[in-house]
C-alpha positions as CSV (number, residue, x, y, z in Angstrom):
1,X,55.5,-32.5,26.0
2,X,53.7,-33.2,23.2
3,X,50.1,-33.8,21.5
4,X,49.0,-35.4,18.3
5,X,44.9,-35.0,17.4
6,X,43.5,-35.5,14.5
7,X,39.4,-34.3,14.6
8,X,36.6,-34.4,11.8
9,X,33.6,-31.7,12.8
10,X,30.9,-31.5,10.0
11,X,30.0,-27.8,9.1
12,X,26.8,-26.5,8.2
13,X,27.5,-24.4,5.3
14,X,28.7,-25.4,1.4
15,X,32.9,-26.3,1.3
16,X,32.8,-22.8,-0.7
17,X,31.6,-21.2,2.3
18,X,33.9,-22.5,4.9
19,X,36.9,-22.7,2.7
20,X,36.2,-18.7,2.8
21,X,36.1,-18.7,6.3
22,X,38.8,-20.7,6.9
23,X,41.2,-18.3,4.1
24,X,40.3,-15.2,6.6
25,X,43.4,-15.7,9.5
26,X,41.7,-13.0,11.9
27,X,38.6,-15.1,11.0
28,X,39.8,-18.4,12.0
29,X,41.6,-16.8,15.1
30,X,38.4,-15.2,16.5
31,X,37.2,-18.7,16.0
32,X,39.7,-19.8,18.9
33,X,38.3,-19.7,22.6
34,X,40.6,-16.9,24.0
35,X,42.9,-15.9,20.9
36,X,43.4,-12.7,18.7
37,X,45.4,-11.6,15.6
38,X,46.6,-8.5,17.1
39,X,48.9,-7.7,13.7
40,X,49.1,-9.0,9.8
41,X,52.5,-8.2,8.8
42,X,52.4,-9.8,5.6
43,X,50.5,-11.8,4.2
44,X,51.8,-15.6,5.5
45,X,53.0,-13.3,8.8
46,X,50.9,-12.7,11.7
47,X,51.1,-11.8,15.7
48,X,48.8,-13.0,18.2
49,X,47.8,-13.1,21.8
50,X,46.1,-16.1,23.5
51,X,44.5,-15.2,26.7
52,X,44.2,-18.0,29.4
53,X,42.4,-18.2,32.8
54,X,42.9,-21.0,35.4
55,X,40.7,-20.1,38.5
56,X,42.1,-16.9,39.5
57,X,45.2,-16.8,38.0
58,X,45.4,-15.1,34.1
59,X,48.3,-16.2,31.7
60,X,48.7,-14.2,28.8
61,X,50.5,-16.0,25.5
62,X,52.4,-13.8,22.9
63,X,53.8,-15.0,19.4
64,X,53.8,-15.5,16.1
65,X,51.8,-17.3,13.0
66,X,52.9,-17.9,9.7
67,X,51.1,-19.5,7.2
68,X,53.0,-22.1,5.3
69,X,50.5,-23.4,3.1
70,X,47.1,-22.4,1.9
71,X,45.8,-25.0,-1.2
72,X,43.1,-23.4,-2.9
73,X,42.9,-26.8,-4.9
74,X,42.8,-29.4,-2.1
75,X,40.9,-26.5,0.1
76,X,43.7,-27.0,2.4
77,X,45.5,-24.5,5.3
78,X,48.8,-25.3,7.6
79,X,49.9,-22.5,9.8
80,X,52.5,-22.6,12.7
81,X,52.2,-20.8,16.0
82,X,54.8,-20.1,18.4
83,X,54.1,-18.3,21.4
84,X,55.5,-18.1,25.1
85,X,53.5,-16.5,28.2
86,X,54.3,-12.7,29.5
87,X,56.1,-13.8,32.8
88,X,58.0,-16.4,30.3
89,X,57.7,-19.5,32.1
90,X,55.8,-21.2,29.2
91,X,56.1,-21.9,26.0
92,X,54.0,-23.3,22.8
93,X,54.5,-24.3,19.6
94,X,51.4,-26.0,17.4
95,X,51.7,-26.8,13.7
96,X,47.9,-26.8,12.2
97,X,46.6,-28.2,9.0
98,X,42.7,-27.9,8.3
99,X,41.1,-29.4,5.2
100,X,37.3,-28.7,3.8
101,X,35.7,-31.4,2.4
102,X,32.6,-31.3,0.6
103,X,29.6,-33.0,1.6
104,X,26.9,-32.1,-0.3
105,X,26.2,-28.4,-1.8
106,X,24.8,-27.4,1.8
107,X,27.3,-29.5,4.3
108,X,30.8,-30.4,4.8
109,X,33.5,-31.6,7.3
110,X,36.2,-29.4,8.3
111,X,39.2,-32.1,9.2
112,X,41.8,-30.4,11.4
113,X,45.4,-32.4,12.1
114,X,47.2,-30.7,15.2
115,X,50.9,-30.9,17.0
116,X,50.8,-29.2,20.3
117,X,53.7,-29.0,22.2
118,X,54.2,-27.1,25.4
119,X,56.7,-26.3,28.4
120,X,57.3,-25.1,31.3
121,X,54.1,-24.4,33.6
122,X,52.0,-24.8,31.1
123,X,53.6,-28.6,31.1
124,X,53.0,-29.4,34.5
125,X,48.8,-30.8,33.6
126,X,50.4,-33.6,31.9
127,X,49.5,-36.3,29.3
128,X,46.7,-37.4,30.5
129,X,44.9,-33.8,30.8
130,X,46.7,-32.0,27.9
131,X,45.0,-34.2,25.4
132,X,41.5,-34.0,27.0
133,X,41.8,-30.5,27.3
134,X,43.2,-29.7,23.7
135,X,40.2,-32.0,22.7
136,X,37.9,-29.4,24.7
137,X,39.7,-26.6,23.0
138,X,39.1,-28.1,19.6
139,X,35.4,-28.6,20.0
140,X,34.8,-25.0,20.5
141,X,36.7,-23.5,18.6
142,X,34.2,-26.0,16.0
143,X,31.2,-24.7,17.8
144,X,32.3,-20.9,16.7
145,X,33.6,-21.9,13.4
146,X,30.5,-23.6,12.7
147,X,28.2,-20.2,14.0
148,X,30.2,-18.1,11.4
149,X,30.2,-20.3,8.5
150,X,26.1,-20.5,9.2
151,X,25.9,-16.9,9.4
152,X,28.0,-16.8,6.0
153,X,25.7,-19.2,4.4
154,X,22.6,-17.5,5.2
155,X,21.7,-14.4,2.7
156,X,21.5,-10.8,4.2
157,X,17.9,-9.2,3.8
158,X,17.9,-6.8,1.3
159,X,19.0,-3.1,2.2
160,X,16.2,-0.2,1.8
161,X,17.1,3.0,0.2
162,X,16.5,4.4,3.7
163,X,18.2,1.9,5.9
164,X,21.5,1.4,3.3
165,X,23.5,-1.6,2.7
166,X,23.5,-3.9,5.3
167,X,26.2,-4.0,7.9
168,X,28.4,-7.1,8.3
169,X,28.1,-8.7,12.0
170,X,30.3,-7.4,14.6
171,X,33.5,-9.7,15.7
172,X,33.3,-10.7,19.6
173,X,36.0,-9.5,21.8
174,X,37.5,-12.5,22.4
175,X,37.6,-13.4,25.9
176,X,39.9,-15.6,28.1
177,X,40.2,-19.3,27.8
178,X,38.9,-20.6,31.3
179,X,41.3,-23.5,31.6
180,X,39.1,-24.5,35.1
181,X,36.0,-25.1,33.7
182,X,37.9,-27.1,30.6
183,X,39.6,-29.2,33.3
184,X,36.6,-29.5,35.1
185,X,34.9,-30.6,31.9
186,X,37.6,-33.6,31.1
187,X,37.4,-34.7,34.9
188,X,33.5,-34.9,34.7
189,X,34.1,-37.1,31.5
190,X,36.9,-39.2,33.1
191,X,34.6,-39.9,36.4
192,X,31.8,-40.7,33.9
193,X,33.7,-43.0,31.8
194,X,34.9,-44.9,34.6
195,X,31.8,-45.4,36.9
196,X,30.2,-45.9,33.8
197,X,32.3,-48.5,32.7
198,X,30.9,-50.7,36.0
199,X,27.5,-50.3,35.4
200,X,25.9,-54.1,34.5
């Protein structure tokens, strides 16, 4: 099964600032509800783990990212992730390009084009809640991107002779994707949208 999105989030930072961010692979990654760069083996190489919970059961993803383009020019990233679960009854491929575009010198829009496409278990929510839920995933992983480009834009005090230079802000261990709540989440939105849709 597959998913197509295509999502525009505006960032509160210069394109400068999140172009940075978004060069920084472990950056982006920490970025993602529930993933990790656990190795860089080369520089367009990387290995991951995406952790994911659904009510009490835990799923564990394990694969690969490779980086096949990064525009300095157009600001512009595509990366490819593979990855299938520890027991090995699903698997996921998604093919990511993220662009910066400039605003103004303190805003921008980071524009990310996604192809998600899953099997096995992971396959059994189906269209109409893979969407949603990708949609979900999206919108965090925004909320974070958008906390560490702000953080980024905003200049460190100045370090005392006693104190030293100023330490750079630790990363979050990421935790597990709750694929519940997100469900939950899209089925409070469906319900809403069509009682809604009633109302006089």
């Amino acid at each position: 099964m597959k998913v197509q999105l295509e999502k525009t989030f505006p960032m509160p930072a210069s394109a400068d600032t999140a172009w940075a961010l978004l060069q920084n692979i472990e950056g982006v990654a920490g970025c993602m509800p529930g993933a990790k760069v656990t190795e860089r083996v080369d520089d367009t190489h990387y290995k991951g783990t995406v952790a994911f919970k659904l009510g009490p059961a835990n799923m564990s993803f394990r694969g690969d990212i490779e980086v096949k383009r990064l525009d300095a020019a157009a600001r512009t990233l595509q990366l490819v992730a593979k990855g299938t679960d520890s027991a090995g009854g699903s698997g996921a491929t998604m093919d990511l390009t993220a662009r910066v575009d400039a605003i103004d010198a303190a805003s921008c829009n980071l524009v990310g084009t996604s192809d998600v496409s899953v099997s096995g278990k992971a396959a059994t929510f189906g269209q109409r809640f893979m969407g949603p839920v990708t949609e979900q995933v999206l919108g965090q992983f925004a909320a974070n991107f958008a906390t560490r480009v702000r953080a980024m834009q905003t200049p460190a005090p100045p370090a005392t002779a006693s104190s030293g230079p100023a330490a750079a802000p630790p990363t979050p261990e990421a935790q597990p994707l709750n694929g519940l709540a997100l469900v939950w989440a899209v089925l409070k939105g469906w319900l809403g949208s069509l009682f809604g849709g009633k109302k006089a």
